[in-house]
C-alpha positions as a printed NumPy array, in Angstrom:
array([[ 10.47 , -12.133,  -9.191],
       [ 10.592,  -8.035,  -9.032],
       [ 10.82 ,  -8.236, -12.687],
       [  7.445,  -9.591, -12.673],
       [  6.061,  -7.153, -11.303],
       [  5.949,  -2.935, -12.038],
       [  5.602,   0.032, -10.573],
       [  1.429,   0.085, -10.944],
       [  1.318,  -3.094,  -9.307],
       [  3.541,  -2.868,  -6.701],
       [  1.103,   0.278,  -5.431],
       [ -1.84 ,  -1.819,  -5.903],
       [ -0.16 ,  -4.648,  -4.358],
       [  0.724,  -2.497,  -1.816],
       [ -2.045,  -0.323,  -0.85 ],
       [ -3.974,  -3.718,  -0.71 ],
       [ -1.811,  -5.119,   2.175],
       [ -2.383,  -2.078,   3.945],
       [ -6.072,  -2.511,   3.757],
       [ -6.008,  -6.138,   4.511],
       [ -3.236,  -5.839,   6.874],
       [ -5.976,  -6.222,   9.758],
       [ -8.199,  -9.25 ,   8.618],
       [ -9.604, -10.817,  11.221],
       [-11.783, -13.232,   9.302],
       [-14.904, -10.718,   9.06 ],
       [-15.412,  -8.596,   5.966],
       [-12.082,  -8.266,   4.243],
       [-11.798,  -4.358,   3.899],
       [-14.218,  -1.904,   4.43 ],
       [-15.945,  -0.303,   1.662],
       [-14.29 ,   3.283,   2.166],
       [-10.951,   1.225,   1.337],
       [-12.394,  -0.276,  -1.382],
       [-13.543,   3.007,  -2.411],
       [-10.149,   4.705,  -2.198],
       [ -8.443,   1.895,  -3.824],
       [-10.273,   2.714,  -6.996],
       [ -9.675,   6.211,  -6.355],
       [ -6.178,   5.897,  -6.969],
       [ -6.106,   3.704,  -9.342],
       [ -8.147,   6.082, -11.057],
       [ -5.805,   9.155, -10.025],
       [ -3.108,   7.456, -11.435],
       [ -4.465,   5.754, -14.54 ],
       [ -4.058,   2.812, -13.786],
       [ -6.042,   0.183, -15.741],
       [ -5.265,  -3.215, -13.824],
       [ -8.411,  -5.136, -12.584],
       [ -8.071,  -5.971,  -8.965],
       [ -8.505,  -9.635, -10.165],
       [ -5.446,  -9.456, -12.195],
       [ -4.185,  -8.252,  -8.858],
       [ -5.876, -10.732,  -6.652],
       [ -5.007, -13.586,  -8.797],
       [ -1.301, -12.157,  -8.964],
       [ -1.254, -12.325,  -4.984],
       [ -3.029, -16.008,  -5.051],
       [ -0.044, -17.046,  -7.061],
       [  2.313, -15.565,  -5.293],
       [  0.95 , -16.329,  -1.886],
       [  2.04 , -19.805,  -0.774],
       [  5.485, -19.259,  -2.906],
       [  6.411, -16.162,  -0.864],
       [  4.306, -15.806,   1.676],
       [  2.509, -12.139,   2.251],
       [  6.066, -10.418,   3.731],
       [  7.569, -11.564,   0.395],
       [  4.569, -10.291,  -1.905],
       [  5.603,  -6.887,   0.241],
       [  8.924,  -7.095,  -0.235],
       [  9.033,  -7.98 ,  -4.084],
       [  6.435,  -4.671,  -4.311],
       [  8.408,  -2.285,  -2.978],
       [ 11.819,  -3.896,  -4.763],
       [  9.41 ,  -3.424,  -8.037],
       [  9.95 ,   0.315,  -7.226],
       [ 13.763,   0.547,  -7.437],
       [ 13.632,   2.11 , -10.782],
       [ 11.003,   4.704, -10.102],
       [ 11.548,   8.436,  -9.221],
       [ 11.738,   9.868,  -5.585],
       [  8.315,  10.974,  -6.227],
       [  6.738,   8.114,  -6.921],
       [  7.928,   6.857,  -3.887],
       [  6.54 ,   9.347,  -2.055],
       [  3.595,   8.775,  -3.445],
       [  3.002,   5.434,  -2.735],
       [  4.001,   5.84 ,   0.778],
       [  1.554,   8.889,   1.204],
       [ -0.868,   6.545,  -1.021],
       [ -0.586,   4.154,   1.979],
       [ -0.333,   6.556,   4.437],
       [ -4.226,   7.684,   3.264],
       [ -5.276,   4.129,   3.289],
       [ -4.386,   3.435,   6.331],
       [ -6.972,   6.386,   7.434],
       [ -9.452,   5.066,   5.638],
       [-10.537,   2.395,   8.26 ],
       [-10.623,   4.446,  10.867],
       [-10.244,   1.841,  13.416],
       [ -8.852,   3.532,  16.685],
       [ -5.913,   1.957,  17.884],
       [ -4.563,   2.659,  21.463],
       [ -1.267,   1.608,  20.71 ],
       [ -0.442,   3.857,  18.071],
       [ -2.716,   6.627,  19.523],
       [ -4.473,   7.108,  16.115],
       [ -6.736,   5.309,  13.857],
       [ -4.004,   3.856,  11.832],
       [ -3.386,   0.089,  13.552],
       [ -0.283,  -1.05 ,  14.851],
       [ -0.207,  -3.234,  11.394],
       [ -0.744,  -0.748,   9.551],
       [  2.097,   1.618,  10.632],
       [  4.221,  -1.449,  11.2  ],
       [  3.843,  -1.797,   6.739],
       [  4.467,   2.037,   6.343],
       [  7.431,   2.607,   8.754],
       [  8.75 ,  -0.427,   6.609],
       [  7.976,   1.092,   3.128],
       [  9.227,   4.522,   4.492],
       [ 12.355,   2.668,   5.624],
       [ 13.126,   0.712,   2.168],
       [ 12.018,   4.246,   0.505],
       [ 14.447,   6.467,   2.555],
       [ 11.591,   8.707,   2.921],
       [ 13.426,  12.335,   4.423],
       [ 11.465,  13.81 ,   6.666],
       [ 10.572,  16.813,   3.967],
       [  9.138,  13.739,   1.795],
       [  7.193,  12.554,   4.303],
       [  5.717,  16.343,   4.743],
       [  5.131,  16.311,   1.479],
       [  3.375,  12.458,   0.6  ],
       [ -0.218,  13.937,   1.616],
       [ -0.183,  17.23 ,  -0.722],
       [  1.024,  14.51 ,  -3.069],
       [ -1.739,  12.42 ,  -2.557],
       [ -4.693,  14.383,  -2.191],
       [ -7.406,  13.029,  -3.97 ]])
């Protein structure tokens, strides 16, 4: 199923989870998320719709479950450059901050979710601690 999906998506697909990664049932993301999500698609030139990517996810969804939509987006990445990599984890990184929601266990306003998806993206990555230094000059928007 990785085949299916490339390297654009899989940072759509995955700056999405991060945003949505605290649904409660309310508003679905905020519109500074929103915001930024266009922002980098922009940034990057990216031309999908976010219903090609919504309708993508709605497919995918009660095949593979959301860990499994995560999980074939960051194997979609395999191919791409250390960069890129870093970029998409700084990408989510800056998402994350978007919401601004203060959390008390992670002692910041990115939510235990949240970091839970980016340790885990960081992990598959193998994000070096210089890279990880590095994702938000990479990312500044």
């Amino acid at each position: 199923m990785a085949q299916e999906m490339y390297k654009h998506d899989a940072l759509l697909h995955l700056l999405w989870q991060v945003a949505i990664s605290d649904y409660t049932g309310s508003d679905l993301v905020a519109d500074i998320e929103d915001e930024y999500y266009e922002k980098v698609k922009k940034a990057e030139g990216i031309t999908i719709s976010f219903s090609e990517i919504n309708d993508k996810m709605n497919e995918l969804l009660p095949e593979i479950g959301k860990d499994g939509i995560i999980n074939e987006a960051l194997k979609a990445t395999n191919g791409c450059g250390r960069e890129w990599r870093t970029k998409v984890y700084g990408y989510m990184w800056r998402m994350a901050l978007k919401s601004g929601d203060y959390d008390k266990f992670t002692g910041s306003n990115v939510t235990t979710n949240e970091y839970a998806l980016i340790k885990k993206a960081g992990k598959y990555f193998g994000i070096t601690e210089d890279e990880d230094d590095k994702a938000m000059e990479l990312t500044r928007l």
